[in-house]
N, C-alpha and C positions, 0 to 999 in steps of 0.2 A: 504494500500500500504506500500510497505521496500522502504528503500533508495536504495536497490539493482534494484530496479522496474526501477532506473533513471542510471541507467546505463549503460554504451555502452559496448559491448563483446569487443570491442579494442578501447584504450584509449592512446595517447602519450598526456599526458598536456606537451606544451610547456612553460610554469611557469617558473620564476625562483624560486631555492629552496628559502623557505621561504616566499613567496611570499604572500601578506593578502587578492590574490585571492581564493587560496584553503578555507579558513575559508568560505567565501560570498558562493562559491558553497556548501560547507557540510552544510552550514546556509540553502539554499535553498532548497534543496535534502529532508533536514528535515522535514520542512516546507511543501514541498508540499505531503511528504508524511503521517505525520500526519493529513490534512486536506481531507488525501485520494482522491487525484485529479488524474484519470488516466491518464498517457504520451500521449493516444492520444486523451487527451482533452486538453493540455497543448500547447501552441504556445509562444517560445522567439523568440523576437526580439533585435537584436543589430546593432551596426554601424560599426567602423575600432578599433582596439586597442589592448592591451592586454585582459582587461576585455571585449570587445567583442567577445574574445574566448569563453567564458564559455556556451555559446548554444551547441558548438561543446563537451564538454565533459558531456554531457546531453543527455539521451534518448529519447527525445521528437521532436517534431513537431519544426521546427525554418527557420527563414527567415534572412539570414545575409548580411544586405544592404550596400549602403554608408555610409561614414564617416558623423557624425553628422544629419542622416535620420533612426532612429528607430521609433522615435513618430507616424510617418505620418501612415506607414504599420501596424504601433501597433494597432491603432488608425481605422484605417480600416479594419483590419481584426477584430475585437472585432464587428463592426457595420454589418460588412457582416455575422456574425457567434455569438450572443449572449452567446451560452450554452460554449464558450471556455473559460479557462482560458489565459491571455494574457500580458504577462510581457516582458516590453522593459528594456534592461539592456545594460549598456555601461560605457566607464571611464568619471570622469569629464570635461576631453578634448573636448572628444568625445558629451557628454549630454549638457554641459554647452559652449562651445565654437563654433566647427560647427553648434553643435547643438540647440542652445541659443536661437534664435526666434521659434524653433519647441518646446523646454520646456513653453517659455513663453503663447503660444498659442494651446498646449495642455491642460495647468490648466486652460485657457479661457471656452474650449469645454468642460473640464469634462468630456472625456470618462472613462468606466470600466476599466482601465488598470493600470499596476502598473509598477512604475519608478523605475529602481533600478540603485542606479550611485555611480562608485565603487571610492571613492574620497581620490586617493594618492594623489593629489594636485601638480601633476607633469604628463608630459608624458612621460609613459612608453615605449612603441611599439617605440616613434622615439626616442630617445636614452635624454631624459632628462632635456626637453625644458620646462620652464615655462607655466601653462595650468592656466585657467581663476581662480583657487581656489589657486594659488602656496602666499606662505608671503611675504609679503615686504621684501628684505631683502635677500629670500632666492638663491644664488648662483647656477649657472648650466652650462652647459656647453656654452650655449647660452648665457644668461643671467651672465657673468662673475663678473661685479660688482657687482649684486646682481640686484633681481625684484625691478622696482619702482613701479610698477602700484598697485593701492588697490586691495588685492582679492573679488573677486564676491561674496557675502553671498549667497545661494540658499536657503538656511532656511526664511532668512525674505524675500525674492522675492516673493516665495511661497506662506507665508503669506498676503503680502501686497495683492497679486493678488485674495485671499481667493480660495486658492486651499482645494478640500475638504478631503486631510490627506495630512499630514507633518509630517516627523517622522525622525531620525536621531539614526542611529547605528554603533557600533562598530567592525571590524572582530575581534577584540581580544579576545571579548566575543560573542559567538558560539549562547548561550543559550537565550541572549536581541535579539543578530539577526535573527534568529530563531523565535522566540515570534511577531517581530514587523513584519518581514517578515508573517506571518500567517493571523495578522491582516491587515496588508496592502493587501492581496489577496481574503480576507473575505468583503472589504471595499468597497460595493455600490457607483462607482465614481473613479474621480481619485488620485492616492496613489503614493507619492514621499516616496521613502526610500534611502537619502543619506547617503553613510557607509564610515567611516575612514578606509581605506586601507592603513598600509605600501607598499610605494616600496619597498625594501632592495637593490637594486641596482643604483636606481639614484636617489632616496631622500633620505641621509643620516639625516638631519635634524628633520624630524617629523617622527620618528621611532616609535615601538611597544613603549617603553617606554615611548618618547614623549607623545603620546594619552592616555597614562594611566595616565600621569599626568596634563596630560588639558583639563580631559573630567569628565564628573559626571553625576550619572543617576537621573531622573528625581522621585521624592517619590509620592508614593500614593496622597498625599495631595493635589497635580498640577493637574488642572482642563484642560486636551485638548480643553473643549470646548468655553473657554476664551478667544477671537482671542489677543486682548489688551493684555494680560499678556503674551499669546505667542508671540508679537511682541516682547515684551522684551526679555522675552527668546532668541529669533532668534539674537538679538542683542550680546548676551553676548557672547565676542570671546578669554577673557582671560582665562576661563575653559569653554567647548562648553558641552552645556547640552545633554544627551543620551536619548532616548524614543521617544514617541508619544506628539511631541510639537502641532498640532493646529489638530483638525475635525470641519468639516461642513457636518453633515449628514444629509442636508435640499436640499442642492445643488442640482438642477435635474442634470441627467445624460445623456451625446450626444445621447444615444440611445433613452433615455426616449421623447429626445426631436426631434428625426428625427422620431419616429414611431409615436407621436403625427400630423408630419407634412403628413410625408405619412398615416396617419388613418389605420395604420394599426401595428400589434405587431407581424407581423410573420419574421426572420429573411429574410435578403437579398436575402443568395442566397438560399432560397426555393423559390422566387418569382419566375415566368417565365415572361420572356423579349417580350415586343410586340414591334418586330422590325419596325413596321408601325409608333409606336410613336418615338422612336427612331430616326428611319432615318427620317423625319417628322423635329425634331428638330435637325437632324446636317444640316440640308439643310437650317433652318431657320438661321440659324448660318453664311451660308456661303455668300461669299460679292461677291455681284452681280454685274457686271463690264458691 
């Protein structure tokens, strides 16, 4: 497959110029097309935001839900449909905020699907409000003194919860995001890929430059499969480390573990429906007065 294959014949991105959404999309485009995934096996999912535009500038299959609900439809479409590829992507407002009980109890289930959460550390779409990842400190239109509240770590939540891939990238390098993107959709389970996004527009503070100077990539030498040493890791927020910080490729997988319960390995909707059992159990359901 070309990145041209992920194309739409008319495209307006509504981006703002400079935006470190365009990088996340050319990162993915890449990605899926080096891995040779064709568009109509490919399914995004997103919620509300700026970064859950990016399905719509994509040639593929996509489902564009509620604010803070990609997980649930990700999550079940990948169990109805095994042979797809299936990536929920949204801002950190949106993945981490709305979305914060649907992140913590998707790395419970361990479906096949991969997280991508585009992390300006501010919301974009509503004009500049503090979101669950914004600094102490950092000033907004809303937030005029400046945030009090600690920001949300998702790196060590992740880990704590032994999600089985945690990985953190950067848009300003194309070619890490790219790399860790391929491996996060290669990844048996489920695969968080938190990516430093500038705003340029309402985060002046943790710009392009900022992240180039508080972020460092991970060397050969760092063992992913260390959970301990990547708790450290996840910890460290004076320069925030870039890669593949923890794997668990032991961790069964939702589906692995719903066709063991239905005895069966054929996906969902090839089954056919015995409406007798069915209606049978919504009647059983119903309260008898």
């Amino acid at each position: 497959m070309q990145k041209n294959d992920y194309t739409p014949d008319k495209v307006d991105i509504a981006w703002c110029p400079g935006c470190g959404n365009f990088s996340i999309l050319k990162s993915l485009k890449q990605a899926l097309a080096e891995l040779d995934i064709p568009p109509t096996k490919t399914v995004l999912v997103s919620g509300i935001g700026q970064a859950a535009k990016l399905p719509h500038y994509l040639k593929v299959n996509f489902f564009n839900g509620l604010h803070g609900r990609a997980l649930p439809p990700a999550a079940a479409i990948k169990l109805s449909n095994t042979e797809l590829t299936v990536i929920a992507e949204s801002g950190d407002g949106d993945m981490y905020g709305e979305g914060g009980n649907h992140f913590i109890h998707a790395i419970r289930r361990n479906p096949s699907i991969v997280q991508i959460v585009h992390n300006n550390m501010v919301y974009g779409l509503t004009k500049g409000q503090a979101s669950p990842t914004s600094q102490l400190g950092l000033k907004t239109a809303l937030q005029s003194a400046g945030v009090t509240t600690e920001p949300l770590n998702p790196i060590a939540l992740a880990v704590a919860l032994n999600a089985s891939f945690v990985a953190r990238a950067f848009s300003g390098d194309v070619q890490m995001t790219t790399d860790i993107l391929k491996k996060a959709i290669k990844h048996n389970g489920y695969a968080l890929v938190d990516i430093f996004q500038p705003c340029v527009t309402f985060n002046k503070t943790n710009t392009f430059k900022w992240f180039k100077e508080h972020t460092y990539s991970l060397d050969t030498s760092y063992n992913p499969l260390n959970r301990e040493a990547a708790f450290i890791k996840a910890l460290e927020t004076d320069k925030y480390p870039l890669g593949i910080i923890y794997i668990n490729p032991t961790k069964p997988t939702f589906e692995e573990v719903i066709s063991t319960k239905r005895n069966s390995s054929k996906p969902l909707y090839s089954e056919r429906i015995n409406f007798k059992e069915l209606n049978n159990l919504i009647q059983s359901m119903t309260l008898k007065r």
